[in-house]
C-alpha positions in Angstrom: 71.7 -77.9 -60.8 69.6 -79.2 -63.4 70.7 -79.9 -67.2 69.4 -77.8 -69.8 70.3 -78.0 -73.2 69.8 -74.2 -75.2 71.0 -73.6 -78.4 72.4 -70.3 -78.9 73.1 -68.3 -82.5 77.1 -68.9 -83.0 77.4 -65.2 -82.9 76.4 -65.2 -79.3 78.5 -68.3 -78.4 81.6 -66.2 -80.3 81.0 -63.3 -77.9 80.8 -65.7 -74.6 83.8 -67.5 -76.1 86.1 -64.4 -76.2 85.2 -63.4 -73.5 85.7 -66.5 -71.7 89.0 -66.5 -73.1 90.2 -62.8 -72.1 88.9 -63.8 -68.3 90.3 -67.3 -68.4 86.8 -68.9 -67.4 85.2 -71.8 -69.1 82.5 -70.4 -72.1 79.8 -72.4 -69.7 80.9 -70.1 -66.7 80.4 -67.0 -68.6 77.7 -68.0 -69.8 75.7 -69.1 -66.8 76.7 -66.1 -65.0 75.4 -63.7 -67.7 72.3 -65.3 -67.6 72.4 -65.0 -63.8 72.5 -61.2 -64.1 70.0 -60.9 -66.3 66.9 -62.2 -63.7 68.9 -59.8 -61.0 66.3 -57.5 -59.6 65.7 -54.7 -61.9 68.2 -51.8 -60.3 69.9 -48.8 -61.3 73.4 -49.3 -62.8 74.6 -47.5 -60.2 73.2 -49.8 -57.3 74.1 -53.1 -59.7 77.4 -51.7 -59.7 77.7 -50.9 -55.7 76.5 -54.8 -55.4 78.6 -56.2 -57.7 81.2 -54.2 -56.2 81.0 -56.0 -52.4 82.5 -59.4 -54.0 85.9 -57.5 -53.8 85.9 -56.1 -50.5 87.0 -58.0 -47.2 85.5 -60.5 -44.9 85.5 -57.8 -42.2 84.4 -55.1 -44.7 81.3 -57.3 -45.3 80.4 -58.0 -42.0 79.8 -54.5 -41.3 77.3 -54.4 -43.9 75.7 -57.2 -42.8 75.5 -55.6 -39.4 74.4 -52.6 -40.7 71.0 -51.1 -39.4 69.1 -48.3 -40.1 69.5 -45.6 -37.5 66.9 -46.0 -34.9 65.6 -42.0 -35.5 65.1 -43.2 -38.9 63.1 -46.2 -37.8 61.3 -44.3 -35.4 60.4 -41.4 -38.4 59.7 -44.1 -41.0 57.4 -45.6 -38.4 55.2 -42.9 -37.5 54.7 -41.7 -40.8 53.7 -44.9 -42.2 51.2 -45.1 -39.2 49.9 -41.8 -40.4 49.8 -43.2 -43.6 47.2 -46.0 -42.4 45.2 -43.3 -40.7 45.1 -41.3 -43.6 46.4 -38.1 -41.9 49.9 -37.6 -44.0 51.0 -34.9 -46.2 52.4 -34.6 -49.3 55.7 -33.9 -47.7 55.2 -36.5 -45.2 54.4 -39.1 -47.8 57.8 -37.7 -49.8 60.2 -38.4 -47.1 58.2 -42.2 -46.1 59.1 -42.6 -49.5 62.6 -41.6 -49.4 62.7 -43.4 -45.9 61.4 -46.8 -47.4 64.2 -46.6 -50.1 66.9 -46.1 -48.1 65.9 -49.1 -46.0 65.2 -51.0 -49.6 68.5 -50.4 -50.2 70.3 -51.4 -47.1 68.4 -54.5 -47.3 69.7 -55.4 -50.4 73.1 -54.1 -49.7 73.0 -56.7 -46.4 71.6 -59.7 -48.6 74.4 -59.2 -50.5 77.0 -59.3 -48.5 75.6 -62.0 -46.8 75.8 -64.0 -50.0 79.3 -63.3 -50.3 80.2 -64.1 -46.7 78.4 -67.4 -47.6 80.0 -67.7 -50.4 83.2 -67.6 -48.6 82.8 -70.2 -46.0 81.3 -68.4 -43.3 77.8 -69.3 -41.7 75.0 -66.6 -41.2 72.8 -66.5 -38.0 71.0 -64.2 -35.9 74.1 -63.7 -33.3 76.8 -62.7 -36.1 74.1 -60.3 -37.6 74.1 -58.8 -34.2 75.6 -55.2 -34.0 79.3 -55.2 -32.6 77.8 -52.4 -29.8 75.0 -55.0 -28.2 
């Protein structure tokens, strides 16, 4: 970690300060971590909030996100639609659901990273094997 000295207006340094207080955290904690959030990927509160929300579930709970994979119909649909993409032969429907298809995987992929983070976090050591569906 590399030392950085910021000054801050004392009305910020209050606010960190009580709230470092109410949490029982030193003011350099909360403040780091705010700081932290605020070069998180630009999300919707709602998906901040789901990710946020995996630091309280379980070490088991998290390794079945981890696990998780998009089902292979929905690979298999994403797929040919982004290959008729490239050709140039998709309709505005078809270029709705790729859409929708790509989200959903954006969103398990960052719903996986995170849990791996925690998992980290928590001791355990990430490879290719433990990411490997229970069912293979």
């Amino acid at each position: 970690m590399s030392d950085y000295t910021v000054a801050i207006p004392e009305k910020l340094y209050d606010k960190a300060r009580r709230v470092a207080e109410e949490t029982a955290q030193p003011v350099d904690e909360v403040i780091l971590a705010r700081l932290e959030q605020s070069f998180e990927p630009d999300l919707p509160a709602d998906e901040r909030a789901e990710l946020r929300a995996l630091a309280y579930l379980s070490d088991d709970a998290l390794w079945t996100i981890a696990r998780e994979q998009m089902p292979s119909a929905k690979q298999a649909q994403m797929q040919l639609l982004m290959d008729k993409n490239s050709r140039g032969t998709i309709t505005d429907a078809e270029y709705e659901e790729q859409a929708r298809l790509v989200e959903q995987g954006q969103r398990l992929t960052l719903r996986k990273a995170e849990a791996m983070k925690q998992l980290m976090s928590r001791g355990y050591t990430i490879t290719l094997d433990n990411l490997k569906p229970a069912d293979e």
